[in-house]
N, C-alpha and C positions, 0 to 999 in steps of 0.2 A: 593461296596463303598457307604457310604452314607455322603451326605453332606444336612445341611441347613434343614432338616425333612423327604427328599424325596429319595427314594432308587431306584439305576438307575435300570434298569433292571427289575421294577418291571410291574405287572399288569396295572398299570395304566400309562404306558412309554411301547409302544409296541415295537417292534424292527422295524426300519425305512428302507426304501429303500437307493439304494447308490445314484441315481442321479447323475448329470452328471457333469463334470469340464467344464463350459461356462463359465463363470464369475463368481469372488471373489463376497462376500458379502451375501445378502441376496433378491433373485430374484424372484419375484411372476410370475408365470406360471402356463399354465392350472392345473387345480387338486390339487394344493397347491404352496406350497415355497420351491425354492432349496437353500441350504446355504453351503456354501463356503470358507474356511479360510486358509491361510499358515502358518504352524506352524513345520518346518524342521525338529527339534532335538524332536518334542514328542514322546509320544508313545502311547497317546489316547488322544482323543477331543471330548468333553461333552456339549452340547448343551442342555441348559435351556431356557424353556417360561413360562412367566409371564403372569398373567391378568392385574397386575398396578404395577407402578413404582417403591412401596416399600415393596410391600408383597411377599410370598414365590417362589417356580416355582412351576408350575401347572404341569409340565414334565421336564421327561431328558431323554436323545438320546444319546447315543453312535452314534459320525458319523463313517457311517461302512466302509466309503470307503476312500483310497486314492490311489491319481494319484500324483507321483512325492513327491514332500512336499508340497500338499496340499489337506486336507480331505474335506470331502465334504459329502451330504447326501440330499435327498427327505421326507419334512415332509407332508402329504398327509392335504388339510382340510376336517373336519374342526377344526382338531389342529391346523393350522396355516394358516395365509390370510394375506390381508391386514391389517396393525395395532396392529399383534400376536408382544408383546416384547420379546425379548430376549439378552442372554449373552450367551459365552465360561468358561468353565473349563477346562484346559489343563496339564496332566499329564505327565510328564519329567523330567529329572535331573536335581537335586538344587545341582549343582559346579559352583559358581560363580568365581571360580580361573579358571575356563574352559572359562567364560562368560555366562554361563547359570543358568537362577533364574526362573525356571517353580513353581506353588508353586499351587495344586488344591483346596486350600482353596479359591479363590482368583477368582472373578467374572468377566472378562474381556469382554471389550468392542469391538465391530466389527468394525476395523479401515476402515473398508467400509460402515458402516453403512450410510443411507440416511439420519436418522434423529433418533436421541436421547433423551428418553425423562428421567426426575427426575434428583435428585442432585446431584454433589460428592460433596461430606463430610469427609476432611479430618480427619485423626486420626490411631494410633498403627494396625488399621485393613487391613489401604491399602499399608503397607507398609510389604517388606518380607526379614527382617534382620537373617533368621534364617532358619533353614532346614525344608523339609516337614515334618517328623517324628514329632519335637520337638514344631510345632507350634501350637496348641491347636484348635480347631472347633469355641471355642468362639470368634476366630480372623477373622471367614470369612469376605469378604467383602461386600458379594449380599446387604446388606440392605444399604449403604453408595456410592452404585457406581450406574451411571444412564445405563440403561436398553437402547437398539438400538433398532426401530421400522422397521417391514417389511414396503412397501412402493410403496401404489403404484403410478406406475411413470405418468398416464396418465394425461393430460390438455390441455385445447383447449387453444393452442393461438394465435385463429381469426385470423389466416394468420399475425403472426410477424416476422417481417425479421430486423435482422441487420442494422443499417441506415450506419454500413460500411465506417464511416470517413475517406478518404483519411489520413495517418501521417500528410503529411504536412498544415493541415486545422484543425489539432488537438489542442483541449482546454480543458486540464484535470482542475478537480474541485476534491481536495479529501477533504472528509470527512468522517464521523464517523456517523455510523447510528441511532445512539441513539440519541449521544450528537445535531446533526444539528435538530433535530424534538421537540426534548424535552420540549421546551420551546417557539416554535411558537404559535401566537394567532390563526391562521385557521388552525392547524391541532384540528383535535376531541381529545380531552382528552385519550377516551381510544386509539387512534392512536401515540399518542406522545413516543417520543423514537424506534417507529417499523419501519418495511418493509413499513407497508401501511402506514406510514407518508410519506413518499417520492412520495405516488401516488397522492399527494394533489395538485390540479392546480395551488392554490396559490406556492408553493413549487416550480413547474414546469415550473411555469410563471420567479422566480427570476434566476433559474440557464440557461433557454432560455435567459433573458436579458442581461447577460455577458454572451450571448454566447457560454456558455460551451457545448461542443460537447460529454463530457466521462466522468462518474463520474468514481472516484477511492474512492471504498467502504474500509474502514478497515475492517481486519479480521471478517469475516461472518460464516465462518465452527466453528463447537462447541468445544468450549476454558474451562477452568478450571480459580481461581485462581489459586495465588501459597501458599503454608501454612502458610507463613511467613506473606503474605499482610493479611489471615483470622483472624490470630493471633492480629494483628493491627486493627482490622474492618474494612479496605480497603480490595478491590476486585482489579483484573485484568483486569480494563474499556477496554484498546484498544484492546485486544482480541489476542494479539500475544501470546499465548500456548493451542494449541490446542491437540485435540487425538481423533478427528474422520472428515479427511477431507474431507468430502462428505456429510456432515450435517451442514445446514445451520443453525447457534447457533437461540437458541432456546430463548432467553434472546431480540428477536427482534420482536417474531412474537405474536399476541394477540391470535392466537388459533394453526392454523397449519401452520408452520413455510415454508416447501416444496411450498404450495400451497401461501401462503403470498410473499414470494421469487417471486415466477413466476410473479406473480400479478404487480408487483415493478418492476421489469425486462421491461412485456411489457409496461409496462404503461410510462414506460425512454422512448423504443425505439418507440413510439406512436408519443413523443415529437423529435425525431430525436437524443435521448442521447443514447452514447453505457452506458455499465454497466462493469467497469475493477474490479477484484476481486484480492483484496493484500494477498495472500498466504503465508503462513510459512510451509514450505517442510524444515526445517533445523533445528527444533528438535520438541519434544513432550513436555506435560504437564508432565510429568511422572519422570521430572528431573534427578538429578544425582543418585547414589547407594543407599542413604539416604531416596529417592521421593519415590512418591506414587506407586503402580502398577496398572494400570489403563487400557492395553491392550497391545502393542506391546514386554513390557518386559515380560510379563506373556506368549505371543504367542509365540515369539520367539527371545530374548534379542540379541543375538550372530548375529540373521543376521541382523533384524532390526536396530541396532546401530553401530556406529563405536567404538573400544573400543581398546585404546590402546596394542598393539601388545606382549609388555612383562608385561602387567598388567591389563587379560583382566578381572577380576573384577571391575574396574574404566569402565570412559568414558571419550574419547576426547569429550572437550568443546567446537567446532566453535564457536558456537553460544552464549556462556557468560550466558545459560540458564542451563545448567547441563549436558546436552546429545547433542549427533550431529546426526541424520538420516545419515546411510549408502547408500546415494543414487546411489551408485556405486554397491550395490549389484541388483543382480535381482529382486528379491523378492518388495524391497521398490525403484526400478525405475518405474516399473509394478503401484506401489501404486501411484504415482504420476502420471504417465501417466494418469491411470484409473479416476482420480478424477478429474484432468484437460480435460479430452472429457466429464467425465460427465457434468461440470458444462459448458459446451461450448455445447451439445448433448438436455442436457434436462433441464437444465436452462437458456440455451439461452446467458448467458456471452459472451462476446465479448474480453474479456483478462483478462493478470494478470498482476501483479507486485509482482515481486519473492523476499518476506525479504529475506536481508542475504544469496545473489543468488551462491554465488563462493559453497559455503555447492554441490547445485547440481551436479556440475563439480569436485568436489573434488575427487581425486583418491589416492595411495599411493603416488605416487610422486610427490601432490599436485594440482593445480586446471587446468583443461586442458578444452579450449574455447573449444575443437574439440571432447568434449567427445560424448560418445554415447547420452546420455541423451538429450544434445541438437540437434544431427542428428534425434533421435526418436522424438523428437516437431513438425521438419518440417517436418520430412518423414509422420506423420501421417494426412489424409486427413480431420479428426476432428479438426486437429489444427492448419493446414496451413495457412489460416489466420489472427489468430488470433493477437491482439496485445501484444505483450509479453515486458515488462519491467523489468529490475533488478533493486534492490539495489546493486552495485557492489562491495560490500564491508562486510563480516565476521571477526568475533575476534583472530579468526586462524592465524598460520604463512604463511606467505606470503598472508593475506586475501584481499589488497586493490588490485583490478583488474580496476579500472575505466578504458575504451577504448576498452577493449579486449573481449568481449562481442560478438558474431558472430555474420555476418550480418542479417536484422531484427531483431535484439533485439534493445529498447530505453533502456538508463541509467540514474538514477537519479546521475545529474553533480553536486557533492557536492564543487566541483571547480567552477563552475559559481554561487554557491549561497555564496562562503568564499568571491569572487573576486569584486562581486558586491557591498556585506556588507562593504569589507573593501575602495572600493572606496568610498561609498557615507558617509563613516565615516570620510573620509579626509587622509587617511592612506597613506603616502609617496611611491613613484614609481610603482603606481598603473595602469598607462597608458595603456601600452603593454596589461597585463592582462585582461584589461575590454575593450580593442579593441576587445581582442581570444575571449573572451567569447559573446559580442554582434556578432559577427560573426560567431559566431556557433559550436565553440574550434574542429578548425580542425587540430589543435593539438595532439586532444584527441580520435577522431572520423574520419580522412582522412584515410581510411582502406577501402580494396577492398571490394567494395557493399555498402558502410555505405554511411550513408546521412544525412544534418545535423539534421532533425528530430531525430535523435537517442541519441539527447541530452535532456532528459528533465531538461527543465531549471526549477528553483524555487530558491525562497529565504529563503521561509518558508516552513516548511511541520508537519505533526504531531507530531514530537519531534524536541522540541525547543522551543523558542518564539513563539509567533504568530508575526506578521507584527509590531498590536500596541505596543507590550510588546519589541522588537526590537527595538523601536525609544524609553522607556519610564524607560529603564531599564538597569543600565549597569552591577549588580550582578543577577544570579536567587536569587529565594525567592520560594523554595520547603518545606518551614516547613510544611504543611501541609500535605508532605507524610511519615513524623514522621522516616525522616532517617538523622536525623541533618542537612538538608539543605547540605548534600553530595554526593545526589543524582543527574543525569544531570551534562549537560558539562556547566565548569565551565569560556571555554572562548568559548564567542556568536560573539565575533565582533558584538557586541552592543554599542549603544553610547544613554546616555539618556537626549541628548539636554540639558543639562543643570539641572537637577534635577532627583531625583529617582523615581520615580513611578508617581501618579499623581498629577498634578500641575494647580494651578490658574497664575502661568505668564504668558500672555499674549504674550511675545516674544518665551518665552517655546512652547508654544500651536501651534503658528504659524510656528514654527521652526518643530515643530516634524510634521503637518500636509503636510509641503512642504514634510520632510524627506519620510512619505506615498506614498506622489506621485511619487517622484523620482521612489523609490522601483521602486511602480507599473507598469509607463511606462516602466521603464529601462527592465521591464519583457518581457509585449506585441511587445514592439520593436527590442529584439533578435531571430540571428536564433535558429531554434530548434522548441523543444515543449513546451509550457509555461505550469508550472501545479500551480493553484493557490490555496493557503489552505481555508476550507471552513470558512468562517466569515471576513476574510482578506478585501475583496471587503467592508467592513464598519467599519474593523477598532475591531474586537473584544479583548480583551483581557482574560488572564488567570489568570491573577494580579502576573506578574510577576514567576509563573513555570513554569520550561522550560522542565518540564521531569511528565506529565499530566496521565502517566500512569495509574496510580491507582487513579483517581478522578472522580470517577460517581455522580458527585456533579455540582454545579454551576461553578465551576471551568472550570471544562471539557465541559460543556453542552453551546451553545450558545445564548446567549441574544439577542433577533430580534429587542430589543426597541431603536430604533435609534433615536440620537439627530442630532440635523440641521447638524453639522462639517460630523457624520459619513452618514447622505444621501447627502452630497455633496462628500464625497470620492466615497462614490457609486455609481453617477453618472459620477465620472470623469473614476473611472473604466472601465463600459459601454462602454465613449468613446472610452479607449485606446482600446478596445476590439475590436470596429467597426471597427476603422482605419487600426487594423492588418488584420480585417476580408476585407477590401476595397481595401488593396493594397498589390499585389501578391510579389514585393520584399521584403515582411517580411515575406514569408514564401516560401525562396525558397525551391528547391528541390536539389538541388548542392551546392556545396559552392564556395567561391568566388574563382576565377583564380589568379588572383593577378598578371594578364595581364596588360599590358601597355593600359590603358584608354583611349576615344575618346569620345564626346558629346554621350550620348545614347548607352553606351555599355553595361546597366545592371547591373552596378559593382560598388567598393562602395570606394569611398575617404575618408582618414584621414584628416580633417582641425585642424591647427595651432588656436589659438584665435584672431591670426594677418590677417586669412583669406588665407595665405599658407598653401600647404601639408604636413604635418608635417612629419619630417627629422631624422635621427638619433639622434642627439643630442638633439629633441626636443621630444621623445619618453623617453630617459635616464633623459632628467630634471626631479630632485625628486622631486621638490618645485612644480612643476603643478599639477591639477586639473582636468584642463579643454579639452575639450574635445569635436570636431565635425563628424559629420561622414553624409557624404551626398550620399545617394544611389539613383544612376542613371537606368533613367530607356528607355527603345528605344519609350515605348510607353505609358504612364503618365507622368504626372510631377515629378519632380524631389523631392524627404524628404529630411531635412536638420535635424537632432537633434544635438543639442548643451546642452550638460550635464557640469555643474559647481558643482565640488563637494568640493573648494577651501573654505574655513573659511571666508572669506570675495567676495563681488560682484567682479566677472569679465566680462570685457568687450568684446566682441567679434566682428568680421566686416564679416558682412555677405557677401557672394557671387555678383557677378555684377547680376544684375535682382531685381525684386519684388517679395517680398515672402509674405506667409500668416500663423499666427498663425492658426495651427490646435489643438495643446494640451498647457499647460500652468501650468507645477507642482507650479506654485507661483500664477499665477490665483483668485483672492478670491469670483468666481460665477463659476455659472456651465454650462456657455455657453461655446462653441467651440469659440477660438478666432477669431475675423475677425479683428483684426488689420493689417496691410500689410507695410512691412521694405524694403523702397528702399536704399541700400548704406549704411545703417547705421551702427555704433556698437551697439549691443543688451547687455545691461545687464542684467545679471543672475546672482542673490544672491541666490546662492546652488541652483539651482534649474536645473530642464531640460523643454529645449522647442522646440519641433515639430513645424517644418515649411515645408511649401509647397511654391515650385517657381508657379509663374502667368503663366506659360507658358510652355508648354508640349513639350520635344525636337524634337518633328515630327515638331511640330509650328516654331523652333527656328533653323531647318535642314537646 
């Protein structure tokens, strides 16, 4: 066979050893590299090395061995070492009415690879509509597909351990590794956009100040566009479609990507921040029948993918991306497994958050909490502690699972971020709701083991508004991702105070700055896990897109330049941060009993605005708003928050005792209140406000 100039089997390609089946991928050990691959239905597997990313191969191997369905082989150095590139050519039957599209023209990528270097470029080369026989040599792919790097895995890291956050002490921060650095004044220019922007003290100093205990990084393993966004001259910014999840995308690092990783890692957990890693296990860059081939379908299409049953040419679509990872099969549970100890093993990660997580559990008869996949998480002593979050929801039938999640796993509560929105929007018999959800939706999460930690709350998150675009915007405004403004959900439960976008009214300004705060508290003062989107803390905007995907621009990227309004949200942030962090019943560990109350039981009352408990029929009024909730505690003082999310001021009668402003979403400074209400009614024009009684119930016993 010759492919690409170089003829296997020749002189210069000696015959290799077989090596041994330890580990997938490619593993530096003494005397050289063992490499690794599963490819079921071939019938031969061709291993090429390169000198650089775009030139010929320097060799090619027949791996001589396999054990089960996977080959495997020893390339002795100094053909191969640390930093030898290489790819797969795999020879197999092109019946895609079988589910099989093996095509040896066709340069494929090691879905284990550590790290990847050069570009894919799409085009008629990577794509395989046709059989092997009839496709021509001038269609290979080697020059257009990026080349996997051996790797070696060594690095000191000075004695770094986990700073291991308790859940219920947890303050997720996500952001996007690019977009948050990009445009800071004290990161170094050549650091902007990387790993090593986030090692910057200044950087380290702002996300210690609110507190954040866990960043949640977006997609970091190496992503592709998709050919439609290159077609456009947009890219695929957030990085959800990847095809090699164990390479930390290369699009971050200023030299070496593995070793920049590390760096970024300790230097979080230096500061006492974990580092969560958002995963996409639930499809490939490699799309539908039409897409590229880029490694798993060239490896082995059939086990790799789920593909419908009597049409196994196609692919089920979970995912709304083209393809669905079969993670029911061995072969790609194995892949996942392998890539989540490694980045927990040897990059030191502390968790994930699984896009589109039901994909993992999905079986023939649909999506099962109790599958294997998840018993193998916790059975594995690499992963046992780890934080593990879902999105609970895929595009599939029967894909919303929100609840069902097994115990230890957090869920993004997409019901605490509609309920909150549509309360503080004014939205009609709202009560009930935003009672469940400030108390921990144990509705949704009272399940043997679960705890309300297992709710991540949020309002915002990286698809969507952002915070300000939320209070300033009631339609998106996506023209800029050249899909007729059709792209993104088109109802935000948004309210834009009175005008579309940005505004000099005065009452506008004021109106949406309280609407900020509201948010905000409303966040820090439920149970659960708060996760807060990066820029939010000051108010950034995206000018109104709500679907940011493909904007590696100003858009996407965040503006640090703050005016007076956005460091005064910043500081009221801070506050609500501390106060969650100062007082333990906002972060219980149980949820409420819903026991018959006594002074100092711990437990949390519903107030009327009249200053009674609020009653059946006072839950059912649609026309309310307003809204008290006083958590008692045996041994502090007592919180009071009174939330008005009513269109005009109401008035409220506070509790018998002295209380004291501690937070103040109508506030126009950025001091902690010290004002103190004996007996009074308080009014609240939209607003929420935190109070503290004078007097600790041990004092009042």
């Amino acid at each position: 066979m010759t492919t690409g100039g170089v003829t296997a089997g020749s002189a210069a390609a000696p015959a290799i050893e077989s090596g041994r089946l330890e580990a997938l991928g490619a593993q530096l050990v003494d005397g050289g590299v063992n490499f690794a691959v599963f490819a079921a239905h071939a019938s031969a597997v061709w291993l090429e090395l390169f000198e650089s990313p775009d030139g010929p191969p320097v060799a090619r191997f027949a791996l001589p061995a396999r054990s089960g369905d996977v080959w495997h082989g020893f390339v002795p150095s100094p053909l191969a070492g640390a930093g030898t590139l290489y790819g797969y050519r795999v020879e197999g039957p092109w019946a895609p009415d079988d589910g099989h599209r093996h095509n040896r023209h066709k340069l494929l990528v090691d879905p284990y690879a550590y790290d990847v270097v050069g570009e894919l470029r799409h085009g008629p080369w990577l794509r395989v509509g046709t059989s092997n026989d009839e496709l021509p040599d001038a269609q290979d792919s080697a020059a257009f597909v990026p080349r996997a790097r051996v790797v070696n895995r060594s690095f000191d890291w000075a004695g770094d351990r986990s700073p291991a956050t308790p859940w219920r002490d947890t303050l997720l921060y996500e952001l996007h590794v690019k977009g948050y650095t990009m445009r800071h004044p004290e990161v170094p220019a050549e650091w902007r956009g990387k790993y090593l922007g986030l090692t910057v003290p200044a950087v380290i100093d702002h996300l210690r100040s609110l507190g954040v205990t866990a960043v949640e990084l977006m997609p970091c393993h190496a992503f592709a566009s998709e050919p439609f966004l290159v077609e456009r001259g947009l890219t695929n910014y957030w990085g959800y479609n990847p095809y090699a999840w164990s390479a930390p995308a290369r699009q971050y690092a200023v030299d070496d990507p593995v070793r920049e990783f590390k760096q970024m890692v300790r230097a979080l957990h230096a500061a006492g921040i974990e580092v969560i890693l958002d995963v996409v296990f639930n499809h490939s860059a490699e799309g539908g029948a039409e897409g590229p081939t880029i490694g798993l379908r060239g490896l082995d299409n059939r086990s790799y993918y789920r593909l419908p049953r009597h049409e196994l040419a196609g692919y089920e679509n979970h995912s709304g991306c083209g393809n669905t990872l079969n993670a029911d099969h061995p072969a790609v549970s194995a892949l996942i497994l392998d890539s989540l100890r490694y980045w927990m093993t040897d990059m030191h990660v502390d968790g994930f958050r699984f896009d589109l997580a039901p994909v993992l559990a999905r079986t023939r008869a649909g999506f099962d909490p109790q599958s294997p996949i998840f018993a193998a998480m916790r059975a594995d002593p690499a992963l046992a502690y780890a934080k593990l979050i879902a999105e609970p929801w895929d595009v599939g039938p029967g894909g919303y699972q929100l609840g069902r999640f097994p115990a230890g796993w957090a869920e993004w509560n997409d019901r605490y971020r509609d309920t909150v929105r549509a309360f503080w929007r004014g939205d009609r018999r709202q009560l009930g709701g935003m009672a469940e959800r400030i108390a921990g939706s144990s509705d949704l999460f009272r399940n043997p083991g679960r705890r309300p930690w297992a709710s991540v709350n949020h309002v915002t998150a990286h698809d969507g508004f952002t915070l300000a675009d939320l209070v300033s915007y009631n339609d998106r405004h996506n023209e800029a991702n050249l899909e007729g403004n059709r792209d993104g959900h088109a109802d935000n439960l948004s309210w834009n105070c009175g005008a579309e976008g940005p505004s000099s009214d005065p009452e506008v300004q004021a109106l949406r700055a309280r609407q900020l705060r509201n948010f905000l508290a409303t966040l820090f003062l439920s149970q659960g896990t708060p996760m807060l989107l990066g820029g939010d803390e000051f108010g950034r905007t995206q000018q109104g897109n709500n679907n940011a995907y493909c904007q590696d621009s100003p858009i996407g990227w965040i503006d640090w330049a703050m005016d007076a309004g956005q460091r005064s949200l910043l500081e009221f942030v801070r506050r609500a941060a501390a106060l969650r962090r100062a007082r333990r019943e906002l972060r219980r560990d149980t949820f409420f009993k819903g026991s018959p109350r006594h002074p100092g039981s711990d437990e949390v009352r519903w107030l009327h605005p009249d200053g009674r408990e609020m009653g059946p029929a006072d839950w059912a009024d649609p026309d309310s708003g307003t809204l008290g909730v006083r958590f008692e505690s045996r041994s502090a003082r007592d919180l009071l928050v009174l939330a008005c999310a009513d269109k005009w001021p109401r008035r409220f009668r506070l509790p018998p005792g002295a209380w004291r402003c501690l937070l103040d979403s109508a506030a126009h400074d950025d001091a902690a209140g010290e004002n103190i209400f004996i007996g009074e009614r308080m009014l609240l024009p939209h607003s929420l406000c935190v109070l503290e009684s004078e007097q600790a119930a041990a004092e009042t016993a």
